[in-house]
N, C-alpha and C positions, 0 to 999 in steps of 0.2 A: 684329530684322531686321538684315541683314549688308548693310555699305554695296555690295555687288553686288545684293544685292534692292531694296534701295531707291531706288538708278541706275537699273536696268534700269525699276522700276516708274515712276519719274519719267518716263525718256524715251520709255516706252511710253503714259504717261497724257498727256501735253503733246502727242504726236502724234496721237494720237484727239482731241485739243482744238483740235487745227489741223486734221483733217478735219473736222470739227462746223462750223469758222469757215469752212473754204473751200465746205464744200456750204451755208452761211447765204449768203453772199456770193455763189453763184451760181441760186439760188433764183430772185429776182427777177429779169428778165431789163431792165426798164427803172434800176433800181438799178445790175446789174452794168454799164451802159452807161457808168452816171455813175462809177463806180469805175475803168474802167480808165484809165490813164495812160501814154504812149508812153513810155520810157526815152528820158534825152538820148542825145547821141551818145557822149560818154565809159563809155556802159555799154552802150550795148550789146555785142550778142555777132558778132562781124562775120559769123558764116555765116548771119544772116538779115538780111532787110530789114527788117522793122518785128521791134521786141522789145519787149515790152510788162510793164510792173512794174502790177501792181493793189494795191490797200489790201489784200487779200486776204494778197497777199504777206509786206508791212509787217507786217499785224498778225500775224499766223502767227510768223514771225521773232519779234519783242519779246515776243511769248507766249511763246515758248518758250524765251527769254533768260531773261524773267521765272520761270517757274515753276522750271527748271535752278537757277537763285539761291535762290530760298527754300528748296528743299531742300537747296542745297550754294553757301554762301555763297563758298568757296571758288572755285567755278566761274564766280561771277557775270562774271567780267570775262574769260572764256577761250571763251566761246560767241561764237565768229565767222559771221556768215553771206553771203548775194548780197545783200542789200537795203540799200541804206542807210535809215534810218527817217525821211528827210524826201518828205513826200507832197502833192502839188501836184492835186488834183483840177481837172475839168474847169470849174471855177464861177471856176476861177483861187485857189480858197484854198492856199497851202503851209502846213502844221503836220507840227515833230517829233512823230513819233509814238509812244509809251510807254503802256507798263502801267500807271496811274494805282496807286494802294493801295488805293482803295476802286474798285467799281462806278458810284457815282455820279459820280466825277469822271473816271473814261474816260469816261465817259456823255458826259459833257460836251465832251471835249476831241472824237470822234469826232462830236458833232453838230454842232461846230464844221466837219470837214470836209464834212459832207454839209448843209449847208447848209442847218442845223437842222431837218434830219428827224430829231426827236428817237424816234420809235416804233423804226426802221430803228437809232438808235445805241443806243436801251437794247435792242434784240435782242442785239448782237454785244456789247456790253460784258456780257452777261449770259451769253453764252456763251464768254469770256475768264474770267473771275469761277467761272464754273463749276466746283465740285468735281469732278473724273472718280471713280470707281473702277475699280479693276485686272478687275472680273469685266461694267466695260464695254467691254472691249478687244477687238476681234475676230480672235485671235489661237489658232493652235493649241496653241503649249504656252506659259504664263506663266512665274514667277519662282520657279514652288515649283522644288524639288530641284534649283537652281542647283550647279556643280561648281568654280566658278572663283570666283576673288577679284578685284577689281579696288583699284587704288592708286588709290585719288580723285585724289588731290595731284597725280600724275604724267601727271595726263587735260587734255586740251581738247578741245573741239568744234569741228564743220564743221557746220551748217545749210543746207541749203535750203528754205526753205520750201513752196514749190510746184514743182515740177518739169516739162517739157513746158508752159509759161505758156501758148504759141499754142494748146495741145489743151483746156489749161482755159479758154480763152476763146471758141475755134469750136464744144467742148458735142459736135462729129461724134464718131460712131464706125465703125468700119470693122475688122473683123476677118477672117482669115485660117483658113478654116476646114480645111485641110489641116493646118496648125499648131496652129492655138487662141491664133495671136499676134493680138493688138489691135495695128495695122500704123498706126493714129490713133486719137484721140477721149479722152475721162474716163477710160477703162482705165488709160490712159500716164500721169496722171496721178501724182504722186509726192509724199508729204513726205518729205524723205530727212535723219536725222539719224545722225553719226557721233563716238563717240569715238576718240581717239587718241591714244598717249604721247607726252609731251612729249620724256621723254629717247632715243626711238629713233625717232618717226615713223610709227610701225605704226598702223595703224587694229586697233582692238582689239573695238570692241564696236559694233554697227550695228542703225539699227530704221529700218524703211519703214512707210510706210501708204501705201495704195492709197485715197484717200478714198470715189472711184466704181467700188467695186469690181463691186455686184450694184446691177438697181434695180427695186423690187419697189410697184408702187400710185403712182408718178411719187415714191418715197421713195429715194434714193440710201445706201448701204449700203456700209463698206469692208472693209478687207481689213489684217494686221499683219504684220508679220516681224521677228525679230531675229535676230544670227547674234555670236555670240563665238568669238575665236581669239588665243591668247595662250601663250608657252612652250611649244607643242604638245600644250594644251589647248583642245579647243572644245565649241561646245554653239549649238545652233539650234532653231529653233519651226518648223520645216517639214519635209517630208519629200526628205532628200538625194536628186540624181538618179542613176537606176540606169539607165538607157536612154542610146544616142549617137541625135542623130538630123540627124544632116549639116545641121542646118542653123548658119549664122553671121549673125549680124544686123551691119550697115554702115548708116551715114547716104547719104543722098541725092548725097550732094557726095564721096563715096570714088573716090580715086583707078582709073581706069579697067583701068591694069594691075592693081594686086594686086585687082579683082574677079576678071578674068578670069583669075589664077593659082588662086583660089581655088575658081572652077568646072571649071579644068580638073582639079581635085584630089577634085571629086566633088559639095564642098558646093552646098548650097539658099542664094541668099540672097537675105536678108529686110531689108527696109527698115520700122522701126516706130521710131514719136516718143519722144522724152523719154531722157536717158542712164539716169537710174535706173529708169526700167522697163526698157529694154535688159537691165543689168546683174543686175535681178530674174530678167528670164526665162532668163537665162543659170544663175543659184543655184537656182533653181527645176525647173529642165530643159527648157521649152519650145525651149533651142535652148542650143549647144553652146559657144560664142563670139561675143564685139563684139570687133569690131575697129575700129579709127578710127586711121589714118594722122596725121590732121590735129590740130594742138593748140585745139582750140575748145572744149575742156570745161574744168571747174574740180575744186579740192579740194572745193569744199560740193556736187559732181556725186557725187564716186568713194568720198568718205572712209567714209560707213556703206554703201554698196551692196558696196564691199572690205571689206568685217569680216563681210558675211554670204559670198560666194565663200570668203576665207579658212574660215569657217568648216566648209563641205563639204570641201573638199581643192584649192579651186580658188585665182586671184588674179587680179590686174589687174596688168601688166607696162607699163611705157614701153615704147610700138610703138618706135619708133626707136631706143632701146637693144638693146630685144631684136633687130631686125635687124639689127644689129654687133654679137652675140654677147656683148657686154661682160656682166659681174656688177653685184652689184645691181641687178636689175629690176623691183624690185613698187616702186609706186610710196609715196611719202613725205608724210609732212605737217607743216609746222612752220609755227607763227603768224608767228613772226622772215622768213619769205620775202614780198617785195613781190610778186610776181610771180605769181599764186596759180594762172595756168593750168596744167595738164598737157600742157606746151609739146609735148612728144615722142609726144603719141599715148596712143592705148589699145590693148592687147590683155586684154579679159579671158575666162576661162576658168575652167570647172566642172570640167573632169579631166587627169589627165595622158594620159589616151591623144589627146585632142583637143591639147595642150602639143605631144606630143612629134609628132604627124600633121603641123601645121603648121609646124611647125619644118622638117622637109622640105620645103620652099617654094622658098622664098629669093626674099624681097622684095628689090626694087631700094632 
């Protein structure tokens, strides 16, 4: 197996292991109460009022730190993500939280935070521990007939664990049936994970999972994506969009002029949770572009959701560059920057006919 198959099947198996852990975690509804945790104020994300970090989160993260390492020791120390792993539940316990080596000693360290519900910690430590296989992945195309090679040495990672936290936590769903967009609720849901070269910043290879994708007998069911784009080589698990359909998805909180420049121009817009479901339905084709003026996202938002756009023919540009025309516009990612927001905005984009439409604009 070619270290491209074995990446891909790693960060395709670690993320079905973090949907497993996120749909275990909200299973119980008196559990998931006690799990959640208000972020201090140093993390939060200023465009909400409450932001909320769960265990869910934490474990998700060092899972997937975890398993990234044992198959690429190399890697162990380059998977960065949103969560720091110190966990304060509501009984007032704080513990770092970490992959133990064995089952029994997560076991241990997690009944420690749940306040020695030991049944509720040997569930999730049981399904951390958990072997995946690649043909439990619910995924269209897997890792046979790969075309691309990937430089391990020259990779790091961006992590989100959970994506849309307030949509994973309110459990609503609310969809948009003119679209087919999920405008809230478990759909928006995201584990977003991304690689990216060290030596140029490119997101290179990306996998989503949609944990609550279907839900069949009160059983929650997801959904997988990857999308690779490198040397102008690419390769994805979905079917590229062939239709326009005027619509652009924008956050709640978008600027008031560029909406109304953007309906005078013809578009539908659509308000739906979570950046990396945005950015899915966007590679997907449910809708044509996100745009976000404002810098309230992060690299562990954009970095795999950009590797699957990259891979169709599409990307994600700096808003604010791209409206002063300046070069270099897809945006970048280097561990070395303190500053990890995408200070400048987002424009992302599935085609160049939708590129070059909106580009006749002209944002203030």
């Amino acid at each position: 197996m070619t270290d491209s198959e074995r990446l891909l099947g790693t960060l395709l198996k670690t993320s079905e292991k973090a949907a497993n852990i996120a749909r275990v975690c909200r299973q119980n509804e008196a559990l998931f109460q006690l799990l959640i945790q208000e972020k201090s104020e140093e993390e939060k994300n200023p465009r909400f009022f409450h932001d909320f970090k769960t265990l869910a989160d934490v474990l998700i993260q060092e899972t997937i730190k975890h398993d990234i390492g044992l198959e690429f020791p190399q890697l162990a120390k380059r998977v960065r993500g949103e969560e720091t792993n110190v966990f304060s539940n509501t009984l007032g316990t704080t513990v770092t939280v970490e992959v133990k080596p064995t089952q029994t000693e997560t076991e241990n360290l997690l009944a420690e935070i749940l306040d020695n519900n030991t049944t509720t910690a040997e569930v999730l430590a049981k399904e951390i521990h958990r072997e995946i296989d690649i043909s439990e992945i619910p995924v269209d195309t897997g890792i046979d007939d790969l075309i691309f090679n990937i430089d391990v040495e020259d990779l790091a990672i961006w992590v989100d664990p959970i994506d849309a936290t307030a949509d994973y936590i309110s459990g609503n769903n609310v969809v948009d049936e003119t679209t087919n967009l999920h405008t809230s609720g478990l759909r928006c849901v995201t584990v977003l994970i991304g690689a990216y070269s060290r030596s140029s910043g490119d997101p290179i290879l990306g996998v989503i999972n949609q944990p609550f994708y279907t839900c069949e007998d009160s059983q929650w069911k997801g959904h997988c994506y990857w999308g690779y784009y490198n040397n102008e080589i690419s390769q994805f698990s979905f079917s590229k969009p062939e239709r326009v359909t005027n619509t652009i998805l924008v956050s709640r909180c978008e600027d008031p002029t560029i909406r109304s420049k953007l309906e005078d121009k013809g578009y539908r817009l659509m308000e739906v949770s979570g950046v990396g479901y945005k950015i899915l339905s966007v590679a997907t084709g449910l809708a044509d572009a996100y745009i976000l003026s404002k810098g309230s996202t992060f690299k562990w938002d954009t970095c795999g959701p950009q590797a699957l756009l990259n891979s169709v023919g599409g990307s994600i540009f700096d808003f604010n560059k791209y409206t002063y025309a300046t070069s270099d516009l897809d945006l970048k990612y280097h561990l070395k920057e303190e500053n990890h927001a995408n200070r400048g905005g987002l424009f992302a984009f599935n085609n160049l006919f939708t590129l070059f439409r909106i580009s006749s604009i002209g944002f203030p």
